[in-house]
N, C-alpha and C positions, 0 to 999 in steps of 0.2 A: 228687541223681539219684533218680527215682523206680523204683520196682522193673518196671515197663514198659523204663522206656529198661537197668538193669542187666539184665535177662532177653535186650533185644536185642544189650545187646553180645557177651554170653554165647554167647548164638547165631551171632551172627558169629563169635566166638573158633571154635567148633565147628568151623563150615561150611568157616573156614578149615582149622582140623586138617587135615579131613577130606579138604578137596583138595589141602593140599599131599603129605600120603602115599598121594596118589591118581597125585599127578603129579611127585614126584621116585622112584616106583617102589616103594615100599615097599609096593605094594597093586594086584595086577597082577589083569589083568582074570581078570574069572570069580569071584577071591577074595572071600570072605566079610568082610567090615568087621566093627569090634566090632558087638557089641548096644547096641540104646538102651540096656539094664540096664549092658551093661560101662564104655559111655561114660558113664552119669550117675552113676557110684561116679568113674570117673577125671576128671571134671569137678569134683563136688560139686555139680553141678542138678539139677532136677527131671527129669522122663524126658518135660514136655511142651517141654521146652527141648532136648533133644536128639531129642525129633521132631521136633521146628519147623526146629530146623539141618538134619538129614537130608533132610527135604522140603526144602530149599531148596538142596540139594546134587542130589539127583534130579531137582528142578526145571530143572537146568544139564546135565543127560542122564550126567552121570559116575557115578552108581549106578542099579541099578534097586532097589527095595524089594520086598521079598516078606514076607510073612505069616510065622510062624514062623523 
């Protein structure tokens, strides 16, 4: 496995997190998601691997991202 294809599984692992406590309720609209910083300590990736998940989570309309 090259560190391309582990980075994108990774990311997928994320994206999934990320929707399924989107969408069994654990993360009700409005609420604030972790941080790229809190998710890439409780991952152990890098923080362009939990941007990369996130945009592709926002990409699906169930977050919006903001700056700070």
């Amino acid at each position: 496995m090259t560190n391309a294809d582990r980075s994108t599984g990774l990311r997928s692992q994320i994206s999934r997190y990320v929707v399924d406590q989107i969408l069994r309720g654990a993360w009700a609209p409005g609420d604030r998601i972790p941080s790229e910083q809190a998710l890439t300590v409780q991952f152990g990736v890098s923080r362009m691997t939990v941007h990369h998940a996130l945009r592709d989570v926002a990409a699906r309309g169930l977050v919006v991202r903001r700056a700070g």
